[in-house]
LUMVODREN-753002 format. One line per 8 residues: for each residue x, y negated, z negated of N, C-alpha, C. Coordinates in pm, 1 decimal. Layout:
X/Y/Z/X/Y/Z/X/Y/Z | ...
# end
This chain:
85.2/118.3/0.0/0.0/0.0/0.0/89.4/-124.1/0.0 | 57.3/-213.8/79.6/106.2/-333.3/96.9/4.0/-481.3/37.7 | 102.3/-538.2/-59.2/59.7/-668.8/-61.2/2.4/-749.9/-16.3 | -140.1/-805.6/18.0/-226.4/-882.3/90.2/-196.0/-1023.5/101.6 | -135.7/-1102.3/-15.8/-108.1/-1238.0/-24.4/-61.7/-1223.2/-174.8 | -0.2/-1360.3/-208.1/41.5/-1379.9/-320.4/-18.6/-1516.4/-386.8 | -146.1/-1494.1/-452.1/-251.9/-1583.5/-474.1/-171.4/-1665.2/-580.8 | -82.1/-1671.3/-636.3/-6.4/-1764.8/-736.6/28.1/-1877.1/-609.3
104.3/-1814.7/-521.4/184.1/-1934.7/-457.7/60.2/-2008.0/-322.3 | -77.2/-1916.7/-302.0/-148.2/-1998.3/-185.9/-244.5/-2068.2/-231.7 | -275.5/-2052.3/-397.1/-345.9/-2152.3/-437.2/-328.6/-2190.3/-605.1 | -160.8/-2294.7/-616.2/-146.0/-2239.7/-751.4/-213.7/-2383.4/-814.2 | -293.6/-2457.1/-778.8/-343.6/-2509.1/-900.3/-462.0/-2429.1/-946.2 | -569.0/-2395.8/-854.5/-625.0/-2294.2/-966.7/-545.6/-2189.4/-1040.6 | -471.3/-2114.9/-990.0/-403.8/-2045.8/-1026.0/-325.2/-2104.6/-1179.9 | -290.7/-2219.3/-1178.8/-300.8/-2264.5/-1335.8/-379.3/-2270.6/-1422.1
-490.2/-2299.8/-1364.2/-624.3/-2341.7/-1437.2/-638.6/-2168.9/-1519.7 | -644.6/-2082.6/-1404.1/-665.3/-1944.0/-1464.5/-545.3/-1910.5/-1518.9 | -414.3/-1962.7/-1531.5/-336.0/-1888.1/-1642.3/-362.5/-1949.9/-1759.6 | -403.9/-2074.7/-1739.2/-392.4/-2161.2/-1895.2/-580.7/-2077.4/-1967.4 | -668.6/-2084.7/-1888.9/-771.2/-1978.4/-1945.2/-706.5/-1844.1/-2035.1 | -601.6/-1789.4/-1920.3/-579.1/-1687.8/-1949.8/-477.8/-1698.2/-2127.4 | -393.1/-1779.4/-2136.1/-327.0/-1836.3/-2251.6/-405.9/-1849.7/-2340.6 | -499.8/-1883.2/-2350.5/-591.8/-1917.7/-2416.8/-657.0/-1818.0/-2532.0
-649.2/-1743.5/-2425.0/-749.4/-1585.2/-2431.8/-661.1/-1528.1/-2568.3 | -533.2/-1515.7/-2505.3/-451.6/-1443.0/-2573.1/-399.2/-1498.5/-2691.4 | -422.0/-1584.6/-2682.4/-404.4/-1678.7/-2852.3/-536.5/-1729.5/-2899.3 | -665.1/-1692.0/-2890.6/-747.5/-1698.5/-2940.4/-820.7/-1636.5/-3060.5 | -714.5/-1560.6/-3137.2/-702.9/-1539.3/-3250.5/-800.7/-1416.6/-3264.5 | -861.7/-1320.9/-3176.9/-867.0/-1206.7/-3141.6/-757.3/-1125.5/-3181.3 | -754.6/-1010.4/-3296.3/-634.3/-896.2/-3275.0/-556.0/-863.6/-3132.6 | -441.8/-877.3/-3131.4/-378.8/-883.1/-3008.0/-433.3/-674.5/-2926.7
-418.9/-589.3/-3044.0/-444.3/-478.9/-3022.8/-576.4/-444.4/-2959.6 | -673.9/-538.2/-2998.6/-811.9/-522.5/-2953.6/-827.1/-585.3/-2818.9 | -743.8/-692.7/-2787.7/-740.9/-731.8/-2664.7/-625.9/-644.3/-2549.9 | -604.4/-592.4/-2589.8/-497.8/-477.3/-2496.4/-623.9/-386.6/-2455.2 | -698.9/-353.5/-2589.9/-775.7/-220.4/-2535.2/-908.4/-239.1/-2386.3 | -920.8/-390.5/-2436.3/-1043.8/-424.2/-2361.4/-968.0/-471.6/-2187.9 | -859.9/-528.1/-2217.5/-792.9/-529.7/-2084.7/-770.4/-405.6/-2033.2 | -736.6/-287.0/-2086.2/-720.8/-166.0/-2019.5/-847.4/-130.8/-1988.0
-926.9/-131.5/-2076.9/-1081.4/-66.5/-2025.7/-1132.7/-133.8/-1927.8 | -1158.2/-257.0/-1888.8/-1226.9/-360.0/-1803.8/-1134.5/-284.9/-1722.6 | -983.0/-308.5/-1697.8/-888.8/-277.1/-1531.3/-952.0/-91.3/-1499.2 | -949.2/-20.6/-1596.4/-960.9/119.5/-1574.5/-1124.2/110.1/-1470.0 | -1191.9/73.9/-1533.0/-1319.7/61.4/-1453.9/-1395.0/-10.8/-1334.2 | -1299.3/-139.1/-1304.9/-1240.7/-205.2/-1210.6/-1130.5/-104.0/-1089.7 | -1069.6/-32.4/-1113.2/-1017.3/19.0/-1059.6/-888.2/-12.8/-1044.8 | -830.2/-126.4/-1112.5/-718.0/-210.4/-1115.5/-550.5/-134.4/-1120.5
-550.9/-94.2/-1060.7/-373.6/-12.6/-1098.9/-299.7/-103.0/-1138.8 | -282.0/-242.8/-1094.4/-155.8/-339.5/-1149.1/-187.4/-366.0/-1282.0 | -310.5/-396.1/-1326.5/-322.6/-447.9/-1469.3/-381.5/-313.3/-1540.9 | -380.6/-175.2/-1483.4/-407.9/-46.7/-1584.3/-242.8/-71.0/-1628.5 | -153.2/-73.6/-1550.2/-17.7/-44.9/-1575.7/9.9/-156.1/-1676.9 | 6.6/-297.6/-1633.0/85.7/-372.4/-1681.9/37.3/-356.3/-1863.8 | -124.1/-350.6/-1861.3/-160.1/-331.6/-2003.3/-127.5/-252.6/-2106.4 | -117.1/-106.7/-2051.2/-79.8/8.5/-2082.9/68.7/-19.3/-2132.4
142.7/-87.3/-2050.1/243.8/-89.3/-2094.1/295.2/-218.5/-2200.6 | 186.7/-324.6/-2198.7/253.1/-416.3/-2318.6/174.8/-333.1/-2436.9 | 101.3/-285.1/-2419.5/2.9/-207.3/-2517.8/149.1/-127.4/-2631.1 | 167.0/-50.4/-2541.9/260.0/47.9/-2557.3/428.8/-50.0/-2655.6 | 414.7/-163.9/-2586.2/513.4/-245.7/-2628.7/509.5/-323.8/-2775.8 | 365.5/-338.3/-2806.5/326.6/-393.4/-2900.3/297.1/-287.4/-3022.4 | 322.3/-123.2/-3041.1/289.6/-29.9/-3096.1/192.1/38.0/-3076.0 | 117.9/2.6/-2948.3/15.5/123.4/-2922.8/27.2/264.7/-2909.7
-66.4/356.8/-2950.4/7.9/490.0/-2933.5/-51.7/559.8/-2804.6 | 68.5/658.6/-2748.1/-4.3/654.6/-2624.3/-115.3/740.6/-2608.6 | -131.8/861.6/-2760.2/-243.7/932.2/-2770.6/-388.7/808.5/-2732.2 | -365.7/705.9/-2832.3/-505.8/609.6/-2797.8/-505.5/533.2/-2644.0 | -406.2/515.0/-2607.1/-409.4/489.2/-2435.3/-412.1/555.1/-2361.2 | -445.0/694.8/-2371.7/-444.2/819.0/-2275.4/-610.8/796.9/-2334.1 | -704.1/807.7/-2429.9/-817.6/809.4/-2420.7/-920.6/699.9/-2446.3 | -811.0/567.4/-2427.1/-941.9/460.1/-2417.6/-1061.4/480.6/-2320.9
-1037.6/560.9/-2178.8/-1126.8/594.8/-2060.0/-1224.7/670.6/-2113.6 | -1234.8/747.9/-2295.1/-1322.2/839.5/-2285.0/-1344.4/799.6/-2440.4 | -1331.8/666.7/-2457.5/-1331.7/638.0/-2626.4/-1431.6/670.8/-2705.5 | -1545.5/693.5/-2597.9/-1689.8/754.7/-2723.8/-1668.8/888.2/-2770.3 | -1591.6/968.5/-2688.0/-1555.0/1097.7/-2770.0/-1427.0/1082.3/-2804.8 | -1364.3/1013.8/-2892.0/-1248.6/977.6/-2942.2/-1291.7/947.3/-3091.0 | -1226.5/1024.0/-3194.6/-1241.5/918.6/-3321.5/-1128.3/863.2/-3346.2 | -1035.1/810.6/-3253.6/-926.4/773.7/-3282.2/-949.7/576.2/-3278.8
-1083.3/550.8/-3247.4/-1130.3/427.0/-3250.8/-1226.4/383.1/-3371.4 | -1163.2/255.1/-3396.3/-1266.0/205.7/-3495.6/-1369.5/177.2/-3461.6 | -1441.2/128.7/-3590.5/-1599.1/66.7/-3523.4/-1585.7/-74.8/-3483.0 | -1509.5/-132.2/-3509.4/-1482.5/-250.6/-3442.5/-1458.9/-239.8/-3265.7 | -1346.2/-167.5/-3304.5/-1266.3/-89.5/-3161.8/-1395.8/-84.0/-3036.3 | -1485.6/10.5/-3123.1/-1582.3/75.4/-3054.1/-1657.3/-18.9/-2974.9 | -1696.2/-105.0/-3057.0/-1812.3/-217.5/-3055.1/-1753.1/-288.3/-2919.3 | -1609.0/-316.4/-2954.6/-1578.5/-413.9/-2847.6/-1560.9/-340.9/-2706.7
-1526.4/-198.1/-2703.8/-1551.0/-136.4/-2591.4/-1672.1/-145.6/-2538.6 | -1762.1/-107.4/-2589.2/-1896.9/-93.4/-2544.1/-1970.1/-216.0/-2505.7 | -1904.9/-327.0/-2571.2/-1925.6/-509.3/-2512.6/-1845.8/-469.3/-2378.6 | -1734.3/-464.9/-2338.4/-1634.4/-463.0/-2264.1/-1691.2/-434.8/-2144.3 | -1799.8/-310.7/-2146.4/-1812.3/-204.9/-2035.5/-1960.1/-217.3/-2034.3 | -2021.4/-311.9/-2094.3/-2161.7/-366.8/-2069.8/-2117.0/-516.7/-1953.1 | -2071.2/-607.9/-1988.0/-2066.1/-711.7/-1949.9/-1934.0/-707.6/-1821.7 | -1854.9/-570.9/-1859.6/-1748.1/-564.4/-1679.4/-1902.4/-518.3/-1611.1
-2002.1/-452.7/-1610.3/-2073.5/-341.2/-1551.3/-2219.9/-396.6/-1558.1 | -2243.9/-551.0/-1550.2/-2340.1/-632.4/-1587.6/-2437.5/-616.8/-1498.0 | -2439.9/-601.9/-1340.8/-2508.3/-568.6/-1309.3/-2603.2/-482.5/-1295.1 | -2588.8/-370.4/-1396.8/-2612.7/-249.9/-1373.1/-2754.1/-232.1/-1449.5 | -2710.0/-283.3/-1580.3/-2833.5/-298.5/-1737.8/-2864.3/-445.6/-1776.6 | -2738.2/-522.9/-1729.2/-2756.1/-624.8/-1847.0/-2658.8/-584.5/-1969.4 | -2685.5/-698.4/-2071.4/-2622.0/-668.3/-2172.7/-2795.9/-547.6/-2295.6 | -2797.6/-484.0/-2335.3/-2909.6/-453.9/-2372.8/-2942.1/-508.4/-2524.2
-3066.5/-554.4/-2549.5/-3055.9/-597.8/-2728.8/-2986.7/-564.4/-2827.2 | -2985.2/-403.0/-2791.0/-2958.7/-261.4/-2905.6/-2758.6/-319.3/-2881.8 | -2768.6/-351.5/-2742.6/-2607.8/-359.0/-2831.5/-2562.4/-457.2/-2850.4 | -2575.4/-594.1/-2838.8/-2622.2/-712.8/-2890.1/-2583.4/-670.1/-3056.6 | -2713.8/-673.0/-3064.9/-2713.7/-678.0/-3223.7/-2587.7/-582.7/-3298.2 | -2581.0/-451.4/-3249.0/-2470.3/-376.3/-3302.7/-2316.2/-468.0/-3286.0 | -2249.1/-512.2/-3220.4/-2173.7/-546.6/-3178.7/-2154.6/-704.7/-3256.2 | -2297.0/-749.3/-3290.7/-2242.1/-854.7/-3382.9/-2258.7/-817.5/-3569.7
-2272.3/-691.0/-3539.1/-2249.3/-623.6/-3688.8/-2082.8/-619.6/-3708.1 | -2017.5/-607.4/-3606.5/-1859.5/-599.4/-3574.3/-1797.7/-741.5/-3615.1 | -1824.2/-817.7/-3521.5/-1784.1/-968.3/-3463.3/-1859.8/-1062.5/-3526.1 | -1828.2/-1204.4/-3563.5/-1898.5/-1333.6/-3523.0/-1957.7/-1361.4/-3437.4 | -2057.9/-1456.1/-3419.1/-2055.6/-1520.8/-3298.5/-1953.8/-1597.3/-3233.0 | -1885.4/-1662.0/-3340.2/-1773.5/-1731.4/-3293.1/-1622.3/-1593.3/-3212.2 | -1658.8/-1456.4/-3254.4/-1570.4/-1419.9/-3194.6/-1632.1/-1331.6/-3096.7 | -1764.5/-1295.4/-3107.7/-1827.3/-1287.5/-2986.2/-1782.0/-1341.2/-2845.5
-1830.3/-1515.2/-2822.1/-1777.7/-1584.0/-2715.5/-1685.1/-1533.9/-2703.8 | -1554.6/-1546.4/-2770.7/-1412.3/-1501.2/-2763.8/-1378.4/-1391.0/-2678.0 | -1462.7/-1271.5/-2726.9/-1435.8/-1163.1/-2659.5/-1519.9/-1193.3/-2551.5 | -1627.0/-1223.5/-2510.3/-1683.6/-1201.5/-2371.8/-1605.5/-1275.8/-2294.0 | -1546.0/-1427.9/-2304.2/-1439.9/-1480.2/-2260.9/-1316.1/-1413.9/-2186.2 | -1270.9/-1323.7/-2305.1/-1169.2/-1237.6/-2272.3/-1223.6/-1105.1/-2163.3 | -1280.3/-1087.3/-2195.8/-1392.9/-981.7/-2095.9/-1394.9/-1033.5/-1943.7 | -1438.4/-1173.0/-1963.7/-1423.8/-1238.7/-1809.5/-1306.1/-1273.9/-1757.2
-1218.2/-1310.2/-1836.2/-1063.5/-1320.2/-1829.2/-1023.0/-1163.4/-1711.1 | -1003.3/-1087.4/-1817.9/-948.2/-970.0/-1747.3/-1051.1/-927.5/-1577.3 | -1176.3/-927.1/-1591.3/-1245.8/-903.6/-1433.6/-1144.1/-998.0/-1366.0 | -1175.0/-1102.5/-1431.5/-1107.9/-1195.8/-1291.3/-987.2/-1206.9/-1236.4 | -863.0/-1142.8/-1310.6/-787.5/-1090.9/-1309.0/-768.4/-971.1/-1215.8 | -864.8/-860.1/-1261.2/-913.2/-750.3/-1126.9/-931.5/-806.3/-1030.2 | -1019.9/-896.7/-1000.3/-1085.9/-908.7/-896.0/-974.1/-1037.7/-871.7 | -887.8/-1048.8/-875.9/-772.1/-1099.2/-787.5/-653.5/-1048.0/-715.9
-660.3/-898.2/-807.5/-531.7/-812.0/-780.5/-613.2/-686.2/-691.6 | -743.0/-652.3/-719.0/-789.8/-572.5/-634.4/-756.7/-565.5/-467.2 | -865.2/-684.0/-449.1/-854.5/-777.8/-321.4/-712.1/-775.2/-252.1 | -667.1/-853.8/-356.4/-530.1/-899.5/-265.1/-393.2/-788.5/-247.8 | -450.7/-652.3/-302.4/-365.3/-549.7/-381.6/-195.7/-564.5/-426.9 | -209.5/-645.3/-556.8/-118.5/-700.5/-641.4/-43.7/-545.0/-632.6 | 90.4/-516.4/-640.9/175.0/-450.7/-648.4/251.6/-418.0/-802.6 | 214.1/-295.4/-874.5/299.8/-316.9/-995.4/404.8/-242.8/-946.0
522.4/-257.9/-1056.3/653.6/-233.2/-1023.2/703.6/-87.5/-1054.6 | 648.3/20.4/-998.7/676.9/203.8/-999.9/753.2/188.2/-915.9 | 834.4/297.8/-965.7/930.5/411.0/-826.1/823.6/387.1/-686.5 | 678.3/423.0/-704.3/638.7/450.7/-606.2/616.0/300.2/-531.7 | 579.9/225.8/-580.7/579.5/77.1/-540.1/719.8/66.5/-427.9 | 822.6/64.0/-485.2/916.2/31.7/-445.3/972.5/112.9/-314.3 | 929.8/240.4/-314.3/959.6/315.8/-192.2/847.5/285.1/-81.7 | 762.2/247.7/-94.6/688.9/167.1/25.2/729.3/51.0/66.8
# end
């Protein structure tokens, strides 16, 4: 697979606008661990290979274990997740997958048994953060840096 464009350099003032969002995200006082998981889950379901990798691997950098990053894809049969954990997955994969249900009441309400409202926004924020992220690297098929990358 080959590189489509390099959307930093053909349109980088948005392209600021969305890193400084993206800065944002990540210092928004969200557990850094909880925001790894939801970036992997949103890219896994997105289909994202550059940001399954890149996450996986700061994940991994920050003390993630890779038992819990081998089964964020299947976290409802996992008890290796909290209920926090949980909550924010199941936000994660309602609102990447919005078209599908909606967000539904039932998890609404559960999910702010977890969270604030104030960290609610936060995370759906971050939720939209990472799609848009996909849906920049999808498209344009962003290249992460494998053996296999490199031999193409």
């Amino acid at each position: 697979m080959k590189q489509r464009l390099q959307f930093f350099a053909k349109a980088p003032e948005i392209m600021k606008a969305v890193s400084a969002l993206n800065k944002a995200v990540d210092e928004c006082g969200l557990e850094v661990s909880l925001l790894h998981l939801i970036k992997l889950r949103a890219s896994q379901i997105n289909g994202c290979s550059f940001c399954v990798d890149m996450h996986s691997r700061e994940a991994r950098q920050d003390g993630e274990t890779e038992q819990r990053l081998y089964l964020v894809a299947a976290w409802k049969e996992s008890p290796l997740f909290s209920e926090r954990e949980r909550a924010a997955l199941a936000w994660t994969e309602a609102v990447t997958l919005i078209a599908g249900n909606g967000v539904p009441d039932e998890l609404y309400a559960r999910t702010l048994e977890h969270f604030s409202e104030e960290e609610l926004v936060k995370l759906s924020v971050a939720v939209g953060m990472i799609n848009t992220w996909n849906r920049l690297c999808v498209p344009f098929q962003a290249i992460h840096p494998t053996p296999a990358a490199k031999a193409a």
